[in-house]
C-alpha positions as a Python dict, from the first residue, in 0.01 Angstrom:
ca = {
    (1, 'X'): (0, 0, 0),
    (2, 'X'): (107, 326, -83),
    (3, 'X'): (12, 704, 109),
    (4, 'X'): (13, 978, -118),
    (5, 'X'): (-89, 1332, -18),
    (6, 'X'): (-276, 1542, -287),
    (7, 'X'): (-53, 1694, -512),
    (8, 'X'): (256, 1412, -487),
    (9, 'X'): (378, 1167, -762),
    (10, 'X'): (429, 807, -739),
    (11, 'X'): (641, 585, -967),
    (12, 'X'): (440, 263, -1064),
    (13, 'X'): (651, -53, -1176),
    (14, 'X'): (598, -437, -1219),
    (15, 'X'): (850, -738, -1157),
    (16, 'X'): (859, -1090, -1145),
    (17, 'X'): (955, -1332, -885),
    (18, 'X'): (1113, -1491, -1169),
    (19, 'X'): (1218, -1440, -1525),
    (20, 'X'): (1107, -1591, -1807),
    (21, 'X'): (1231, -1778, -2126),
    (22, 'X'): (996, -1517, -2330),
    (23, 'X'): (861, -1169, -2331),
    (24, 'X'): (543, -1127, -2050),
    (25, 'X'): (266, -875, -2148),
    (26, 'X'): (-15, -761, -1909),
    (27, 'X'): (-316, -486, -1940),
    (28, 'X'): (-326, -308, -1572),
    (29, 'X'): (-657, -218, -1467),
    (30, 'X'): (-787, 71, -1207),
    (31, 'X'): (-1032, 81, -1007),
    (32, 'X'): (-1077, 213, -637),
    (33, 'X'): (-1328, 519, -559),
    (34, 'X'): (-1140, 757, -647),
    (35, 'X'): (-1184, 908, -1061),
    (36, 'X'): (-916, 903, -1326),
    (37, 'X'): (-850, 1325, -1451),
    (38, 'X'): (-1060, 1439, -1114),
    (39, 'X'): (-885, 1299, -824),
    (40, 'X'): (-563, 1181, -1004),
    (41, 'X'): (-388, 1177, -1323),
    (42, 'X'): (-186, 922, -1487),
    (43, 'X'): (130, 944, -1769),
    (44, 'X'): (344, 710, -1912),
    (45, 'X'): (298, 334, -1987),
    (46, 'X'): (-10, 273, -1783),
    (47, 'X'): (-228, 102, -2021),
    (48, 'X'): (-7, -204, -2122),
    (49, 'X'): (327, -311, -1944),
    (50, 'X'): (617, -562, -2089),
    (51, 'X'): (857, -763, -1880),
    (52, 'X'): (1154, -867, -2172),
    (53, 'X'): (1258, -1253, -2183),
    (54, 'X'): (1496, -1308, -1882),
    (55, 'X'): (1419, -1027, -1657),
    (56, 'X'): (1216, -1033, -1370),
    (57, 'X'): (1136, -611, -1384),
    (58, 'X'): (988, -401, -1685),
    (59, 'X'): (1174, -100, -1811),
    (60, 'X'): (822, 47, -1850),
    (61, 'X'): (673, 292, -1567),
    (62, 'X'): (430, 531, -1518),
    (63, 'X'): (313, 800, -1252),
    (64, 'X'): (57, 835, -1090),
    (65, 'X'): (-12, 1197, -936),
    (66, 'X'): (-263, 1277, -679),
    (67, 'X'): (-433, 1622, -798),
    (68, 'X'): (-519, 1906, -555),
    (69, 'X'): (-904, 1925, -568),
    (70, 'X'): (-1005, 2123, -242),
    (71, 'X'): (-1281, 1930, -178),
    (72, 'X'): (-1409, 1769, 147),
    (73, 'X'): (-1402, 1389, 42),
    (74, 'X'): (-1152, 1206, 332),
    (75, 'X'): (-896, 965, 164),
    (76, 'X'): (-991, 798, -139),
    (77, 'X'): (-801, 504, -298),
    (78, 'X'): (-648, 353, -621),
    (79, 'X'): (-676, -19, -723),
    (80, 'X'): (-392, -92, -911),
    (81, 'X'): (-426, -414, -1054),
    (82, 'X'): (-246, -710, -1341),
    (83, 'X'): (-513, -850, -1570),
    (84, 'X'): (-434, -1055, -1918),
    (85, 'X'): (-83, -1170, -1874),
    (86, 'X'): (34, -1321, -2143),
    (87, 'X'): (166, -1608, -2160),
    (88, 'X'): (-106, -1685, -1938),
    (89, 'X'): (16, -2037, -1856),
    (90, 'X'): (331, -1922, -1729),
    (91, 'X'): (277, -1619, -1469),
    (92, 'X'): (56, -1627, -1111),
    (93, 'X'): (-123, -1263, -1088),
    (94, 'X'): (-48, -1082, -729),
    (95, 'X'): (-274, -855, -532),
    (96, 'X'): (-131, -558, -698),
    (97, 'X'): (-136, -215, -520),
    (98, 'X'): (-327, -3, -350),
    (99, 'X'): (-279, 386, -310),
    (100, 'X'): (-464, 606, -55),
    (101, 'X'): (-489, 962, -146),
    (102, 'X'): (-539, 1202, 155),
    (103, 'X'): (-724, 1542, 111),
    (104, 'X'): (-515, 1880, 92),
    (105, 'X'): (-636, 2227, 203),
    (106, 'X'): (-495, 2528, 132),
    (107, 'X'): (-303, 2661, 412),
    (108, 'X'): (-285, 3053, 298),
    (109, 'X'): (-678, 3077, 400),
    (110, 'X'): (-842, 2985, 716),
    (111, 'X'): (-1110, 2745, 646),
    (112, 'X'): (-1444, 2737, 845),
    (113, 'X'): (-1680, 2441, 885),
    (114, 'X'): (-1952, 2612, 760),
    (115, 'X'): (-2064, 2708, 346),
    (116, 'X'): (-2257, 2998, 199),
    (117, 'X'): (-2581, 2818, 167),
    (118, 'X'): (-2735, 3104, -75),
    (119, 'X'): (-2504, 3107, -370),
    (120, 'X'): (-2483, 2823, -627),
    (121, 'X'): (-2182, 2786, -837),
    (122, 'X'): (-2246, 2650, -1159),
    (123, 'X'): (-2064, 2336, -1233),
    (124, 'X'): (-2039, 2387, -1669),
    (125, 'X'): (-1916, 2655, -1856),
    (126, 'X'): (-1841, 2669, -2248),
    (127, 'X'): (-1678, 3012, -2323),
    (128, 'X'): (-1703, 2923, -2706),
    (129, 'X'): (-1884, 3225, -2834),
    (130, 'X'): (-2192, 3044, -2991),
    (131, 'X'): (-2404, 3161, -2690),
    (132, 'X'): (-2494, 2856, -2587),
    (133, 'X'): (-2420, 2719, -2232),
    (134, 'X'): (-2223, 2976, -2001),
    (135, 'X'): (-1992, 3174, -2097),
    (136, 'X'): (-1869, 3258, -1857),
    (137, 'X'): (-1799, 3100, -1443),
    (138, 'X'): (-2093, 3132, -1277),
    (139, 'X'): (-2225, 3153, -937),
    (140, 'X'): (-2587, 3259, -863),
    (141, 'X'): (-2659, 3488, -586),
    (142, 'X'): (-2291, 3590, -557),
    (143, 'X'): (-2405, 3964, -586),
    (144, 'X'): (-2583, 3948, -297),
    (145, 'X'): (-2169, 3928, -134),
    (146, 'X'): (-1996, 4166, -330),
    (147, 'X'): (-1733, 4194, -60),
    (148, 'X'): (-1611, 3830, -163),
    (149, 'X'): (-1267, 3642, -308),
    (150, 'X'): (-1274, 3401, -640),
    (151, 'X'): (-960, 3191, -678),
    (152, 'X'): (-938, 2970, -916),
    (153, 'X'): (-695, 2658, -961),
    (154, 'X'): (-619, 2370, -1253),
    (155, 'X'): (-561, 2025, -1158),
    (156, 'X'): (-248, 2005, -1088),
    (157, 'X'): (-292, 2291, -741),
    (158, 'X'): (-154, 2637, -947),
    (159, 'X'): (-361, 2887, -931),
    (160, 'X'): (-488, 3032, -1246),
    (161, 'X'): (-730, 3273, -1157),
    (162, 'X'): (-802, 3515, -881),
    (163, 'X'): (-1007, 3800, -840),
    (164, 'X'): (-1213, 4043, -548),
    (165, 'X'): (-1561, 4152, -643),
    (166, 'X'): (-1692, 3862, -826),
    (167, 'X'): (-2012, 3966, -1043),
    (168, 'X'): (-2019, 3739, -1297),
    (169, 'X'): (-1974, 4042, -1582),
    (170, 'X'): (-1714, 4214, -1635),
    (171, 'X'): (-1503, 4061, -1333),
    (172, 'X'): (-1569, 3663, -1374),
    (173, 'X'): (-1323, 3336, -1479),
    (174, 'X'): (-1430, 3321, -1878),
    (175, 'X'): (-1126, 3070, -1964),
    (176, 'X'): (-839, 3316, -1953),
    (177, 'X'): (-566, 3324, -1657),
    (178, 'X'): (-522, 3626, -1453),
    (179, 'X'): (-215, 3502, -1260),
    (180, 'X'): (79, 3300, -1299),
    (181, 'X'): (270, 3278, -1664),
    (182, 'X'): (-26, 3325, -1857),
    (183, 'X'): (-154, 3620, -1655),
    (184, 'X'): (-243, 3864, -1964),
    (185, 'X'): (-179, 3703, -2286),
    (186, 'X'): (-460, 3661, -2361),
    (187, 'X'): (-394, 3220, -2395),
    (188, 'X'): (-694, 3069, -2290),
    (189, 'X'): (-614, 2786, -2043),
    (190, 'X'): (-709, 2450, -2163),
    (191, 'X'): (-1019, 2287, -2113),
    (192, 'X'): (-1049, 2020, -1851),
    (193, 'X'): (-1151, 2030, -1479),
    (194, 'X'): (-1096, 2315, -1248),
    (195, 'X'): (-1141, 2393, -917),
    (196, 'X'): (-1234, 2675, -697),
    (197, 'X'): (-1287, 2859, -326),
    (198, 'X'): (-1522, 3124, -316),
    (199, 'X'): (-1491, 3326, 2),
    (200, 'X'): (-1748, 3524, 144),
    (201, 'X'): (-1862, 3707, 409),
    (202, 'X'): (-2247, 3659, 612),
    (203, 'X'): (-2423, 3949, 757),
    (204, 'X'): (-2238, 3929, 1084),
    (205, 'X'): (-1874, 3933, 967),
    (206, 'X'): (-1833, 3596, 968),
    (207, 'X'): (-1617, 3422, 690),
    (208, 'X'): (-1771, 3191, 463),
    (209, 'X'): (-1637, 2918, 204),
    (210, 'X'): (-1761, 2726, -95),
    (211, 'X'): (-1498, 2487, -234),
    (212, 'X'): (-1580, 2254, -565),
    (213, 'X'): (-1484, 2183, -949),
    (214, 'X'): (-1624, 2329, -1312),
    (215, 'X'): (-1603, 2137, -1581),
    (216, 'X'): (-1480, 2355, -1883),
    (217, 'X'): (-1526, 2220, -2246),
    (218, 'X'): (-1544, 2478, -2532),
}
């Protein structure tokens, strides 16, 4: 079993207890409840693997990266398993491996237990141009807190947007960054899964925050 902490890599491998007189080929398989390109991201050779005749490890690996998604979930986990070796005859499938992702929170904010129950961010957005679908990030009711903070963040934890005054209009997320290296040249970021903490304040002072994902798709 392997720990991994939002936003940390591991390196996946395979071996053998023994080598073989030929060439072993396997499919891995994932399952777990955690979600491929929401709650982790994989690169490399992690479709098919190859162990060459006479070794007992592949030169193959891939990673496996827990992504920063803000959201309240606990730990989730990865089934990493061997299915269709091949030569089937010859090779004795293991348990595999197991990988527990624990949450992350962002430390530069101070995060209450308690949500803005009255605004509703909008999970879609297409900022195409055809008018169809939102244009635009949007969260309904936010004008009601116009004394509120918008940041904005890709998969991988960097943030890519950030803004005060939220309306929706003229300030609101519409597919472009406002921060980091593409901060004003006009590049819009590419579609995919974002996430997001809107901060807000109730009538009494108190601190407020809404923390989920928008799916963007042009």
């Amino acid at each position: 079993m392997s720990l991994l902490n939002e936003g940390d890599t591991l390196i996946v491998t395979a071996k053998l207890t023994e080598s073989l007189f030929q060439d072993v080929n396997f499919v891995l398989n994932f399952a777990g409840t955690a979600t491929q390109d929401k709650d982790y991201a994989l690169s490399g050779n992690f479709d098919t693997m190859m162990i060459p005749a006479g070794d007992t490890i592949t030169t193959q690996k891939f990673s496996l990266v827990a992504l920063k998604d803000f959201l309240k979930e606990g730990q989730e986990s990865v089934e990493i398993s061997i299915v269709s070796p091949d030569p089937a005859a010859f090779v004795r499938i293991g348990s595999g491996t197991d990988v527990i992702i624990t949450d992350f929170y962002p430390e530069d904010k101070p995060i209450g237990p308690e949500e803005n129950g009255e605004i509703n961010p909008d999970p879609y957005m297409s900022p195409n141009g055809d008018g169809l679908g939102n244009e635009k990030f949007i969260i309904y009711n936010i004008e009601r807190f116009p004394d509120n903070e918008v940041v904005i963040y890709n998969r991988w934890g960097n943030e890519v947007y950030k803004t005060k005054g939220y309306n929706n209009k003229d300030n609101a997320f519409a597919g472009f960054s406002n921060i980091g290296i593409l901060a004003n040249s006009q590049s819009p970021v590419v579609d995919g899964v974002y996430f997001f903490m809107i901060y807000t304040k109730s009538a009494d002072g108190k601190q407020k925050a809404n923390k989920g994902y928008v799916i963007m798709r042009r």
